[in-house]
Biopython code that builds the backbone (N, CA, C, O; Angstrom):
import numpy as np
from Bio.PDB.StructureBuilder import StructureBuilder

atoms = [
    (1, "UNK", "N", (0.819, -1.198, 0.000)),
    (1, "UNK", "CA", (0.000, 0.000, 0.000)),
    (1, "UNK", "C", (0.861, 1.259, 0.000)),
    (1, "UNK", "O", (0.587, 2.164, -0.788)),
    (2, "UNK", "N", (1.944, 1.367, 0.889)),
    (2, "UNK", "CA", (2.576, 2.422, 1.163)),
    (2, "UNK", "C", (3.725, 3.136, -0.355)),
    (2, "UNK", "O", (4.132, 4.274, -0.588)),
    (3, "UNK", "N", (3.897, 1.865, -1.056)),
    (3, "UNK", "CA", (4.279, 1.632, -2.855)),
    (3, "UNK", "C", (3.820, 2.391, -3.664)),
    (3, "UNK", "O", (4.297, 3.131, -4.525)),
    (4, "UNK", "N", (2.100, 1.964, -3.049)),
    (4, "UNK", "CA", (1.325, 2.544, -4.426)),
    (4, "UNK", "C", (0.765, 3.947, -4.012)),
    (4, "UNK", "O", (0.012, 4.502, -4.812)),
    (5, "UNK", "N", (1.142, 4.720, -2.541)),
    (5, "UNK", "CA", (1.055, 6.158, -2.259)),
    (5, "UNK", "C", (2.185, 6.944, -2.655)),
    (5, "UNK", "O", (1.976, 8.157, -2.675)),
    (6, "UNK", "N", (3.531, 6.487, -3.030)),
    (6, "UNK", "CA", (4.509, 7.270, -3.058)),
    (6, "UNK", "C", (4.502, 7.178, -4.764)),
    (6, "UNK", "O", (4.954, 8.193, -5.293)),
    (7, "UNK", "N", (4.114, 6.252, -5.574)),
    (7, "UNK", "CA", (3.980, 5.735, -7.032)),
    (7, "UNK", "C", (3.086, 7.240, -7.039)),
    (7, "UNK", "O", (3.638, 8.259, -7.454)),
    (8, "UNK", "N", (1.650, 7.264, -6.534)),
    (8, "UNK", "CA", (0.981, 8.113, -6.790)),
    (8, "UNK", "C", (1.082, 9.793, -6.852)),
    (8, "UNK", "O", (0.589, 10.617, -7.622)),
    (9, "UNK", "N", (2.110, 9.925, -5.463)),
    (9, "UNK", "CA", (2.928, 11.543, -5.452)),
    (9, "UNK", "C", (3.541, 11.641, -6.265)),
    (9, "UNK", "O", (3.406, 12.592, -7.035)),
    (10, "UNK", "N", (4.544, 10.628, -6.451)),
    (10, "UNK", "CA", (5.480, 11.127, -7.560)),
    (10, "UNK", "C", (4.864, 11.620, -9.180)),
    (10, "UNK", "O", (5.248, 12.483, -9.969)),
    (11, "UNK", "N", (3.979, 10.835, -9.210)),
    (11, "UNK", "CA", (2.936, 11.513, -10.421)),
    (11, "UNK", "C", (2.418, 12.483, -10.416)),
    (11, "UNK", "O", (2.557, 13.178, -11.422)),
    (12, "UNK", "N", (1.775, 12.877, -9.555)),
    (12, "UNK", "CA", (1.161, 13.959, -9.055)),
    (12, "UNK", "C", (2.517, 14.972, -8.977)),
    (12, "UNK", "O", (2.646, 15.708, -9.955)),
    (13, "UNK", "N", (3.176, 15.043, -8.293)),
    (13, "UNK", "CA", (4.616, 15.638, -8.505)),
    (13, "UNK", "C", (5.202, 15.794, -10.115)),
    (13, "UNK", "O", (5.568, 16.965, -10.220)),
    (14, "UNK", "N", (5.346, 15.334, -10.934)),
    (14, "UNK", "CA", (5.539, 15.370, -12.300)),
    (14, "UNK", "C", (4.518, 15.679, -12.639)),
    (14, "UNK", "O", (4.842, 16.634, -13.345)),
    (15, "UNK", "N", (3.158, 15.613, -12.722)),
    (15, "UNK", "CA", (2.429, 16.510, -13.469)),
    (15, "UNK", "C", (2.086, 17.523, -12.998)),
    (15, "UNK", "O", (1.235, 18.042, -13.719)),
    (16, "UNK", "N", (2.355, 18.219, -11.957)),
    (16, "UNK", "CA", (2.359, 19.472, -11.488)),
    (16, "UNK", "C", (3.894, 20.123, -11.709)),
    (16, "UNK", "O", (3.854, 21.354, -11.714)),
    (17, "UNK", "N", (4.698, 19.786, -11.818)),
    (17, "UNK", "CA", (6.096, 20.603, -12.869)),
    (17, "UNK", "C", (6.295, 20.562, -13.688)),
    (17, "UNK", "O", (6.977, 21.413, -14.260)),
    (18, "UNK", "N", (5.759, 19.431, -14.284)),
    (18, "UNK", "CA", (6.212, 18.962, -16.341)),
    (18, "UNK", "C", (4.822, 19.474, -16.928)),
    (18, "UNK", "O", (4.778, 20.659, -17.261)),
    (19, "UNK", "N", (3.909, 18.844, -17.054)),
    (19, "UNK", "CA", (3.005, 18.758, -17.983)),
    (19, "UNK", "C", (2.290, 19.832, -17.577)),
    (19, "UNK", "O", (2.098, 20.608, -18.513)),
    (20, "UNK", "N", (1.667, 20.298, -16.212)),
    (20, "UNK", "CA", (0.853, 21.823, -16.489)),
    (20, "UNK", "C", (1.180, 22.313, -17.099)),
    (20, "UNK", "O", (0.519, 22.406, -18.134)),
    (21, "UNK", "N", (2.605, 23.127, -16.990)),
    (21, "UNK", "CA", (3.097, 24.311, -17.096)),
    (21, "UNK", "C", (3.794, 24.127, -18.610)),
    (21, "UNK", "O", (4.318, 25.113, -19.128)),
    (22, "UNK", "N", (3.787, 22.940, -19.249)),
    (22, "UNK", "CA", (3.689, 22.540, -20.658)),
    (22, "UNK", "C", (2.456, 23.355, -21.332)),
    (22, "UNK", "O", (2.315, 24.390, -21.982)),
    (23, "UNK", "N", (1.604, 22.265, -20.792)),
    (23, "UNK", "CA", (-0.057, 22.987, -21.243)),
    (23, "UNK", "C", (-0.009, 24.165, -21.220)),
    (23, "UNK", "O", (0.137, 24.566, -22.374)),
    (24, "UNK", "N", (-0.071, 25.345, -20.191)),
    (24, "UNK", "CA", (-0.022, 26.419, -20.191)),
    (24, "UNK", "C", (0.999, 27.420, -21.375)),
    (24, "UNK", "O", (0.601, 28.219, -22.223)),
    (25, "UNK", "N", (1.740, 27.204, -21.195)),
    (25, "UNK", "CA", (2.993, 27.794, -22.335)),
    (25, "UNK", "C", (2.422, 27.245, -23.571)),
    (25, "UNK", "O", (2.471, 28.073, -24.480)),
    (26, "UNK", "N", (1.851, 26.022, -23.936)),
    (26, "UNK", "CA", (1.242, 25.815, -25.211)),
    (26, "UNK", "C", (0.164, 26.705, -25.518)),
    (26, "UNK", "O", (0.019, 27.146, -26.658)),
    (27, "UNK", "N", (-0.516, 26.964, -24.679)),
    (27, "UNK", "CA", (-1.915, 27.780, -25.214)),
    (27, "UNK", "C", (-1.690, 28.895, -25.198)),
    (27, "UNK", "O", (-2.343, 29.650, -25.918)),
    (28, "UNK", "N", (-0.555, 29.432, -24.258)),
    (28, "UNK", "CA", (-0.300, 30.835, -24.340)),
    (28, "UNK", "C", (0.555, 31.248, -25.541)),
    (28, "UNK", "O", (0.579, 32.442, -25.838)),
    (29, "UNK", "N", (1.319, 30.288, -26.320)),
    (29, "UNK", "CA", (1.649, 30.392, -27.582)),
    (29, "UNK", "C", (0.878, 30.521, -29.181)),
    (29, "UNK", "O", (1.042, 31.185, -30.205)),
    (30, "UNK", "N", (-0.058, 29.434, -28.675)),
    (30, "UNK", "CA", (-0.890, 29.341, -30.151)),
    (30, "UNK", "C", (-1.858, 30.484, -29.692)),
    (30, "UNK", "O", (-2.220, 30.949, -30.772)),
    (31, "UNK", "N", (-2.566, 31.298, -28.580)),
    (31, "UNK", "CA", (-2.971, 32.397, -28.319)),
    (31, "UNK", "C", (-2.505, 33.400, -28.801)),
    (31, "UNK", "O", (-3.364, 34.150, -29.263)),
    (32, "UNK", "N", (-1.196, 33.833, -28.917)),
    (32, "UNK", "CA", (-0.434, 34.805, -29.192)),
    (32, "UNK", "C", (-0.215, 34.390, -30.672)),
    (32, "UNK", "O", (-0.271, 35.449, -31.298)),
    (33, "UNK", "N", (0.051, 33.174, -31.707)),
    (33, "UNK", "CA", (-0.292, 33.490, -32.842)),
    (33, "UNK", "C", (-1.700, 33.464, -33.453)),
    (33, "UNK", "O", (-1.924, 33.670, -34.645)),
    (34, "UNK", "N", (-2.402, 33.256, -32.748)),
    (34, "UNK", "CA", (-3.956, 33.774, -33.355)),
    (34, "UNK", "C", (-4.383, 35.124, -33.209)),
    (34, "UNK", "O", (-5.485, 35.485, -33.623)),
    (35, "UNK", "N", (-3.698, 35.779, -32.730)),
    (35, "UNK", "CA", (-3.929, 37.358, -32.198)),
    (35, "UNK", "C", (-3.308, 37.934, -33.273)),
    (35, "UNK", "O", (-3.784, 39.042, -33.519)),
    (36, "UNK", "N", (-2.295, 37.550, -34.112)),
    (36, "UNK", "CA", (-1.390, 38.597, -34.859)),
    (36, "UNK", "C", (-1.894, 38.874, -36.082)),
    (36, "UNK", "O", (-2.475, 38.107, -36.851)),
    (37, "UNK", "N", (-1.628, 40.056, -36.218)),
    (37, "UNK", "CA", (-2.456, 41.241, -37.128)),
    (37, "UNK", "C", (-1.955, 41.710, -38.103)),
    (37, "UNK", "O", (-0.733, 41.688, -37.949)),
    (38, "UNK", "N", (-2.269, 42.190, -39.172)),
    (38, "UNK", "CA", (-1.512, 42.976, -40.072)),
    (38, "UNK", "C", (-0.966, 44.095, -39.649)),
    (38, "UNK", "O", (-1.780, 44.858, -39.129)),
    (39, "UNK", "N", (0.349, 44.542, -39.694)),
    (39, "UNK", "CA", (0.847, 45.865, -39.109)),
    (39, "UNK", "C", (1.756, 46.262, -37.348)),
    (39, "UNK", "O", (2.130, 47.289, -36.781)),
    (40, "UNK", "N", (1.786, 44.015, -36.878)),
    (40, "UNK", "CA", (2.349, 44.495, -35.728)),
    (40, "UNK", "C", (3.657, 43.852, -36.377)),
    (40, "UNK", "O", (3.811, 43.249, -37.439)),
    (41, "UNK", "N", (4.733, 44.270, -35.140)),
    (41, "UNK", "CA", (5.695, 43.955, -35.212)),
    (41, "UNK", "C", (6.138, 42.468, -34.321)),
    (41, "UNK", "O", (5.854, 42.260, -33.141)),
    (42, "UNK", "N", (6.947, 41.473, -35.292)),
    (42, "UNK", "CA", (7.363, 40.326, -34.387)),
    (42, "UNK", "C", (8.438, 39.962, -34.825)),
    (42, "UNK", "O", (9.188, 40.421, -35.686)),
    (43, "UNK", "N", (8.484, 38.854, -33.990)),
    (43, "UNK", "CA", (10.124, 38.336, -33.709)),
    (43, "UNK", "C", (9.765, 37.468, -33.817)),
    (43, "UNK", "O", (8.742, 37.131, -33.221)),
    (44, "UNK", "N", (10.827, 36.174, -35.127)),
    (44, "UNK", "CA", (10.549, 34.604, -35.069)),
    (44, "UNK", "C", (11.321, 33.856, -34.324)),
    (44, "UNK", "O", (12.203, 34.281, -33.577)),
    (45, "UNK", "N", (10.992, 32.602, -34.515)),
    (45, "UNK", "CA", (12.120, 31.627, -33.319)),
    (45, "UNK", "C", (13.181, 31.834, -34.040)),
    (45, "UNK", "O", (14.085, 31.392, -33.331)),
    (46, "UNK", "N", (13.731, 32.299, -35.179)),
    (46, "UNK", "CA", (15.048, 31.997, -35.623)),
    (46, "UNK", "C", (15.415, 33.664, -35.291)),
    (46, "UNK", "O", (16.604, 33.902, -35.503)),
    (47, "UNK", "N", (14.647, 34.811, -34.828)),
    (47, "UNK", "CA", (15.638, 35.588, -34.251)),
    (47, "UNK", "C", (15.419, 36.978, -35.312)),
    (47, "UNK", "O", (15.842, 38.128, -35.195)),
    (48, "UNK", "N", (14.498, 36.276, -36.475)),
    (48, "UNK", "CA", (14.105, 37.839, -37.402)),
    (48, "UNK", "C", (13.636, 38.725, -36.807)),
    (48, "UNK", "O", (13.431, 38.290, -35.674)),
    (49, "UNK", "N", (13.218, 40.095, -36.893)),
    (49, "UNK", "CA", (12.322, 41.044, -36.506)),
    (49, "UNK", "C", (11.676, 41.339, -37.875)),
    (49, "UNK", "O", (12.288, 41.135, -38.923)),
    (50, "UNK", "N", (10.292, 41.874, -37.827)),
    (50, "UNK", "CA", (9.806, 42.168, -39.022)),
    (50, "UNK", "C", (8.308, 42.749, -38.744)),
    (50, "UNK", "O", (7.755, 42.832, -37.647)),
    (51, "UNK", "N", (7.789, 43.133, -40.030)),
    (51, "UNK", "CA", (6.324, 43.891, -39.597)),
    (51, "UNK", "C", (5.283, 43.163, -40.228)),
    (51, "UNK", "O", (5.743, 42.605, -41.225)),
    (52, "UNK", "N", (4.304, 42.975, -40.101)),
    (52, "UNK", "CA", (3.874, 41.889, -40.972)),
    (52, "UNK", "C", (2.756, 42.760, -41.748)),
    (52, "UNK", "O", (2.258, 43.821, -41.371)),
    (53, "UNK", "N", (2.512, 42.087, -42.847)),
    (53, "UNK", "CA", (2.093, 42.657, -44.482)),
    (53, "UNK", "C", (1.274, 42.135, -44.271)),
    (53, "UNK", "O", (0.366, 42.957, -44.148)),
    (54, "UNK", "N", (0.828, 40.939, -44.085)),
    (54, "UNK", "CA", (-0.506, 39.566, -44.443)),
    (54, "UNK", "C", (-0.296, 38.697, -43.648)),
    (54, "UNK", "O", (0.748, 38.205, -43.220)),
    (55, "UNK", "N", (-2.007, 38.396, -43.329)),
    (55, "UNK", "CA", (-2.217, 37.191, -43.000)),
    (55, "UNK", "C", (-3.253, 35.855, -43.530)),
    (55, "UNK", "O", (-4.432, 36.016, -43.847)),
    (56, "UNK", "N", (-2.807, 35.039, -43.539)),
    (56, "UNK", "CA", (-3.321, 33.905, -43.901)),
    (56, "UNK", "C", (-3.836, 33.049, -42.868)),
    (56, "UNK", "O", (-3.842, 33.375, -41.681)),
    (57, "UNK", "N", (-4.420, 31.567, -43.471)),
    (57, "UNK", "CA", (-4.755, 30.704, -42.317)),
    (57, "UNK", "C", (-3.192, 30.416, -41.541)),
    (57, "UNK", "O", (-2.833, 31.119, -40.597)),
    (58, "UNK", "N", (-2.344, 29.294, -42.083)),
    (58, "UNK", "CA", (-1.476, 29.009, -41.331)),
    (58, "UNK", "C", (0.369, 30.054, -41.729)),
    (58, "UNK", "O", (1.545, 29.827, -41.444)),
    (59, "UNK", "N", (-0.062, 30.710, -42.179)),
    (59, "UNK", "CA", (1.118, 32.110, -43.171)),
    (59, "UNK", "C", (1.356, 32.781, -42.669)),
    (59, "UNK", "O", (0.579, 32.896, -41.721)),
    (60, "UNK", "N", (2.229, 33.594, -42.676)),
    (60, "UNK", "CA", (2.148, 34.960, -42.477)),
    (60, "UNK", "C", (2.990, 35.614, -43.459)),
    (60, "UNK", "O", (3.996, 34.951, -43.711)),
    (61, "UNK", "N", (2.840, 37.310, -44.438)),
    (61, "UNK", "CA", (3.956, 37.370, -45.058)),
    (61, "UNK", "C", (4.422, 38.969, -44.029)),
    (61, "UNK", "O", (3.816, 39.963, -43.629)),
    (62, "UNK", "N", (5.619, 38.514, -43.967)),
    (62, "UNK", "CA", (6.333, 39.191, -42.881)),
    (62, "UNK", "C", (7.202, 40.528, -43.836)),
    (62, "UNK", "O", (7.127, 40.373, -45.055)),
    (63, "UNK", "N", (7.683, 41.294, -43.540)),
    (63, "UNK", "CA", (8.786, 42.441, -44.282)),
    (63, "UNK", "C", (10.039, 42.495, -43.267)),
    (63, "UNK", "O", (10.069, 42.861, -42.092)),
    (64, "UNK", "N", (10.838, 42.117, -43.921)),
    (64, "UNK", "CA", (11.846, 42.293, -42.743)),
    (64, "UNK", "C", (13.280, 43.282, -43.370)),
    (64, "UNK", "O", (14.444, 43.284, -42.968)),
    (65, "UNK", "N", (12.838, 43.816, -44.132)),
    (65, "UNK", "CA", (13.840, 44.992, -44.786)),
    (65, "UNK", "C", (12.841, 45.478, -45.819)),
    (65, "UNK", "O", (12.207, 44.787, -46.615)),
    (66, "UNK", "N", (12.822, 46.540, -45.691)),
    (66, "UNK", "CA", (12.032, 47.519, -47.215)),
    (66, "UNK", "C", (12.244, 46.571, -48.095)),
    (66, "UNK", "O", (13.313, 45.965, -48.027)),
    (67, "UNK", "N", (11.446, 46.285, -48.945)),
    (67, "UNK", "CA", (11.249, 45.612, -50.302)),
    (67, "UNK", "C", (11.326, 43.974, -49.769)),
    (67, "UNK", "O", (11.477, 43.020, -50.532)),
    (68, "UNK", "N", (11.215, 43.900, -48.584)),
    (68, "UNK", "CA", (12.270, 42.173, -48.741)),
    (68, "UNK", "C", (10.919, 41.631, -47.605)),
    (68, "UNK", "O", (10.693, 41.736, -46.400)),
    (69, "UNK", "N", (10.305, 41.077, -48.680)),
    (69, "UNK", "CA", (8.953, 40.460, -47.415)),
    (69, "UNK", "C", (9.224, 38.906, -47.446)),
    (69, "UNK", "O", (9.593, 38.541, -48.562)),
    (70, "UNK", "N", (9.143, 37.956, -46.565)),
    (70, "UNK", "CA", (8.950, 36.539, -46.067)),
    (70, "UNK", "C", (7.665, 35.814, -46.075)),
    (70, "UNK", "O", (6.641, 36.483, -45.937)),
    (71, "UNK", "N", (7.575, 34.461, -46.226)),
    (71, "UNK", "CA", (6.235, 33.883, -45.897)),
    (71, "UNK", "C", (7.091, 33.107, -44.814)),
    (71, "UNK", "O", (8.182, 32.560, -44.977)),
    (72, "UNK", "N", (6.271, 33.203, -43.594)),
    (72, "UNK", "CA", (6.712, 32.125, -42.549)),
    (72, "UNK", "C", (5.338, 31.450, -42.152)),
    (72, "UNK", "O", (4.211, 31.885, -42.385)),
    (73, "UNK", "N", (5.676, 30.345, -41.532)),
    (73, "UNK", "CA", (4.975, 29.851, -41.021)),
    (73, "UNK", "C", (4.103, 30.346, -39.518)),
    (73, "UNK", "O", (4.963, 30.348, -38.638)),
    (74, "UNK", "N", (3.012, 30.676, -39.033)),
    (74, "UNK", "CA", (2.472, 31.484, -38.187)),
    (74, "UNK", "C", (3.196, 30.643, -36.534)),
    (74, "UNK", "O", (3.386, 31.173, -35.439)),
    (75, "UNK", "N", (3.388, 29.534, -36.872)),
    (75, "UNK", "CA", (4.233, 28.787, -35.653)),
    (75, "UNK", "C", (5.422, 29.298, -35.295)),
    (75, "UNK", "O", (5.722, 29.340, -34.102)),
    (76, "UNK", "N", (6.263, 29.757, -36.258)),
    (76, "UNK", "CA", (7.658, 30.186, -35.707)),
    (76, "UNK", "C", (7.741, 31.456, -35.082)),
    (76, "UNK", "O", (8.762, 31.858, -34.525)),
    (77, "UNK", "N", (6.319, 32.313, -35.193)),
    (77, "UNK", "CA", (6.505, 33.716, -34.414)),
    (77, "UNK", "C", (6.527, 33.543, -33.190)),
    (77, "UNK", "O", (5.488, 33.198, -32.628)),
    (78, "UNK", "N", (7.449, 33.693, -32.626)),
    (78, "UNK", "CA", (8.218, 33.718, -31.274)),
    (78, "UNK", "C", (7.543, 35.324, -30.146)),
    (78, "UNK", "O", (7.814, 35.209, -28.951)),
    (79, "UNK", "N", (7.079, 36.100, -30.386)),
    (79, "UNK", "CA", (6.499, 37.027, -29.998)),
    (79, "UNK", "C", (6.325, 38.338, -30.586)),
    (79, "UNK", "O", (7.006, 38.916, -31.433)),
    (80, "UNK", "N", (5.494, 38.621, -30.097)),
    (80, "UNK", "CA", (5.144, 40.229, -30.796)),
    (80, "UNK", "C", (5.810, 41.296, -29.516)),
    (80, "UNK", "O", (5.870, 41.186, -28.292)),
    (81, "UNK", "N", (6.360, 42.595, -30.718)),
    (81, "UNK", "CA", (7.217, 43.184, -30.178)),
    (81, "UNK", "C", (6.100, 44.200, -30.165)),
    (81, "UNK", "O", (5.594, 44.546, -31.233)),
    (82, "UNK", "N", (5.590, 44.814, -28.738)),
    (82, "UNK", "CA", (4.845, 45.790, -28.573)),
    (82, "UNK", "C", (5.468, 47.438, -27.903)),
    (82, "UNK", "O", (6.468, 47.461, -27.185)),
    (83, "UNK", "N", (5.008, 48.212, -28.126)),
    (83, "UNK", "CA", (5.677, 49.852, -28.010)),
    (83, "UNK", "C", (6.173, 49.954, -27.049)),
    (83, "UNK", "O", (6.978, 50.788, -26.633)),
    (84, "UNK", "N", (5.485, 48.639, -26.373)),
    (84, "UNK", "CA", (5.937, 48.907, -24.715)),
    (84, "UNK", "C", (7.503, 48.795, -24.924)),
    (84, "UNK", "O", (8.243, 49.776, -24.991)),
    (85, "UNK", "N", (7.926, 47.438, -25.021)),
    (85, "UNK", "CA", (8.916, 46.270, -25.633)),
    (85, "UNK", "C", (10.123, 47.755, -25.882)),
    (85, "UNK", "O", (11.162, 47.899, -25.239)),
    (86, "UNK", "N", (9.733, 48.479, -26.712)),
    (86, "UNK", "CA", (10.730, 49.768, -27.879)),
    (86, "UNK", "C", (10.767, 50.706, -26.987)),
    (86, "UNK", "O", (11.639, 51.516, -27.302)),
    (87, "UNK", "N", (10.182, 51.018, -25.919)),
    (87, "UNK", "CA", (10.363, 52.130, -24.762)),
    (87, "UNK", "C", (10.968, 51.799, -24.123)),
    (87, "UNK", "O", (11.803, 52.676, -23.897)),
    (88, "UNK", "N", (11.223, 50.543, -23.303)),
    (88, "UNK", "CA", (12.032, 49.606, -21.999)),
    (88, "UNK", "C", (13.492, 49.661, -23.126)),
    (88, "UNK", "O", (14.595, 49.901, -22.635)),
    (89, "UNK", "N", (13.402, 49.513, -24.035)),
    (89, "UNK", "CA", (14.815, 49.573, -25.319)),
    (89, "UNK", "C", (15.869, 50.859, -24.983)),
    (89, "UNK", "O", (17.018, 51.067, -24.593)),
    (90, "UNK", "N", (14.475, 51.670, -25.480)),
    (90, "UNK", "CA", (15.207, 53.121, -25.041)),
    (90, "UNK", "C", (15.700, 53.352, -24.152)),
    (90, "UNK", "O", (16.892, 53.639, -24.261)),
    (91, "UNK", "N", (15.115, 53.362, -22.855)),
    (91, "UNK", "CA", (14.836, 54.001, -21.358)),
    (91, "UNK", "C", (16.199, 52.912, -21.132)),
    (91, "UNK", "O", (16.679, 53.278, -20.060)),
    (92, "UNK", "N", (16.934, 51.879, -21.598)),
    (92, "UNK", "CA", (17.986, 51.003, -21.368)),
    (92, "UNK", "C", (18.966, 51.569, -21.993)),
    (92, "UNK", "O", (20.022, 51.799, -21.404)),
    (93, "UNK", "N", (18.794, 51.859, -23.179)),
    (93, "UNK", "CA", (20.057, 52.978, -23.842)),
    (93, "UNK", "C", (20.067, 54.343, -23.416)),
    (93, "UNK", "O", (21.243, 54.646, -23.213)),
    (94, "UNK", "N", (19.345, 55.261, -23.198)),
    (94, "UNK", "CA", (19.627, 56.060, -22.181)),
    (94, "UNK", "C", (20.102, 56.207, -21.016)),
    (94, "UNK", "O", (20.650, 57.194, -20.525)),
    (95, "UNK", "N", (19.766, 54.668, -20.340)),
    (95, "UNK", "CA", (20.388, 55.211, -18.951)),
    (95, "UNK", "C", (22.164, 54.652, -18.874)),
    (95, "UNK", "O", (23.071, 54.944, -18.094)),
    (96, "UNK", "N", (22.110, 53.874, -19.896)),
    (96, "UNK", "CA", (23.656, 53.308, -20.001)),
    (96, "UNK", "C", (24.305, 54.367, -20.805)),
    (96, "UNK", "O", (25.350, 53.960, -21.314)),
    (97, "UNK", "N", (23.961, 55.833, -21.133)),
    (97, "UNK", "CA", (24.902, 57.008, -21.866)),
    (97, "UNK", "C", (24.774, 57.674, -20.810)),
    (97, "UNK", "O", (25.741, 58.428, -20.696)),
    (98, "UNK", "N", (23.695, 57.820, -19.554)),
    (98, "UNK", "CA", (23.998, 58.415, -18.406)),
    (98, "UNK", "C", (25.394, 58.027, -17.941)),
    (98, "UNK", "O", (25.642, 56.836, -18.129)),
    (99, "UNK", "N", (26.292, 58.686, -17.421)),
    (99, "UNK", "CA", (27.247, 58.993, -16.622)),
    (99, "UNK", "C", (26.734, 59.139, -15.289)),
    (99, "UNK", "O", (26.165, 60.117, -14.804)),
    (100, "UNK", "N", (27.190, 57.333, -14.430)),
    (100, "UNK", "CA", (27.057, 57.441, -12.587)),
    (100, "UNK", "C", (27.030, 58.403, -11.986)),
    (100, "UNK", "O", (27.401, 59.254, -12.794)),
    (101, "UNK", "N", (26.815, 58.926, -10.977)),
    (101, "UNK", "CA", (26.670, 59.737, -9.838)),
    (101, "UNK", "C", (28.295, 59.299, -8.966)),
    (101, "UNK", "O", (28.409, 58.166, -8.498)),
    (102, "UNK", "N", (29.110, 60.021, -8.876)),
    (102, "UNK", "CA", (30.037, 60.278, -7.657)),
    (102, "UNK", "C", (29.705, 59.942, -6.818)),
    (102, "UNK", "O", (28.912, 60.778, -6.383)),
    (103, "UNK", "N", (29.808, 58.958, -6.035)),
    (103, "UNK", "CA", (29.610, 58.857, -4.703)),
    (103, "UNK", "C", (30.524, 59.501, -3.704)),
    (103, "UNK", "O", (31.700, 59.159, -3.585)),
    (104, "UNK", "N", (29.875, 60.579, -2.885)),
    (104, "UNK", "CA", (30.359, 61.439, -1.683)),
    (104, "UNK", "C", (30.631, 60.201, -1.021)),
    (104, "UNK", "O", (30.025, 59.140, -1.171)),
    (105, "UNK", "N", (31.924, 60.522, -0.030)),
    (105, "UNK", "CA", (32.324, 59.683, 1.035)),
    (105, "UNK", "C", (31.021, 59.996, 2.374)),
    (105, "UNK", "O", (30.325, 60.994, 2.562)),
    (106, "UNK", "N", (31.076, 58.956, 2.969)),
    (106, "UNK", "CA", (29.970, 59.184, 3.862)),
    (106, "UNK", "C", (30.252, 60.337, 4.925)),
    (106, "UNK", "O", (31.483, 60.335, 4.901)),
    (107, "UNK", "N", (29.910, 61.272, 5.798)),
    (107, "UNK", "CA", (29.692, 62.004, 6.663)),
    (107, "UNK", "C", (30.430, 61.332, 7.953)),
    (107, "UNK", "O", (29.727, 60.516, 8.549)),
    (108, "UNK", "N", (31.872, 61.568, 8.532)),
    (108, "UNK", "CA", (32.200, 60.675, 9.704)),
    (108, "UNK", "C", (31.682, 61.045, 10.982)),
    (108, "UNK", "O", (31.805, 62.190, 11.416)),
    (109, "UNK", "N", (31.240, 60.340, 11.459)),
    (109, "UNK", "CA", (30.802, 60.734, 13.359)),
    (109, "UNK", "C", (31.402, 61.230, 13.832)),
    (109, "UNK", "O", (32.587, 61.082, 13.532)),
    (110, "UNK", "N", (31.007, 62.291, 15.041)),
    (110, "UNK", "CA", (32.098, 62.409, 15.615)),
    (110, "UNK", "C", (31.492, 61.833, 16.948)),
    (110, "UNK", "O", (30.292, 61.967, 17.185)),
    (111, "UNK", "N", (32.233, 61.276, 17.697)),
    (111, "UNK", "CA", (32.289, 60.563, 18.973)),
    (111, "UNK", "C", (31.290, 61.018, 20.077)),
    (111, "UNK", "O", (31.319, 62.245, 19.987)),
    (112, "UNK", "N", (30.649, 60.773, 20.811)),
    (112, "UNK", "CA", (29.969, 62.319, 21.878)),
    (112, "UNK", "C", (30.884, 61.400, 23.179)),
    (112, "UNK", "O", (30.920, 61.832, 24.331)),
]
sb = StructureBuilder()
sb.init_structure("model")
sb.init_model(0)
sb.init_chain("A")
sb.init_seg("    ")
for serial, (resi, resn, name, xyz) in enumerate(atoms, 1):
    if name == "N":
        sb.init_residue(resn, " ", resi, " ")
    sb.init_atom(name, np.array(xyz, "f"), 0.0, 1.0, " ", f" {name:<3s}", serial, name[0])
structure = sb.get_structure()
């Protein structure tokens, strides 16, 4: 009996670290390519950036240089790059052309 309770956690244990959180990341993927639109910007698994021109059932035709458009497959879009995404970009290159702050030596005690 005590076999077939620890047989049973350990399952329960593997499908609460492996396979939920599988499931989950799956739907939150094919979610995010059923959402994509003509005119946003994404990123594929192989690392392109591009804007997309068209969509199809399982297509997409992507532009990833003036004149130079792609058909990919709607599976390999790896995420959509939103304004937010291009502000956190900036606000990261700006603060790395900032020049640190001096740190003043601290203020010494004086004894009472």
């Amino acid at each position: 009996m005590t076999g077939f309770v620890v047989i049973v956690v350990l399952f329960a244990l593997f499908w609460l670290l492996l396979i939920r959180p599988q499931r989950r990341r799956r739907a939150e993927q094919s979610a995010l390519t059923q959402n994509v639109e003509v005119g946003d910007e994404i990123v594929t698994a192989g690392g392109l950036f591009g804007h997309v021109q068209g969509v199809a059932d399982d297509e997409l035709l992507v532009e990833i240089a003036p004149g130079t458009n792609v058909r990919i497959a709607r599976r390999a879009v790896a995420g959509i790059v939103g304004p937010e995404d291009e502000e956190a970009d900036e606000e990261e290159a700006e603060a790395e052309d900032e020049p640190e702050p001096e740190h003043e030596p601290a203020a010494e005690e004086t004894p009472r």
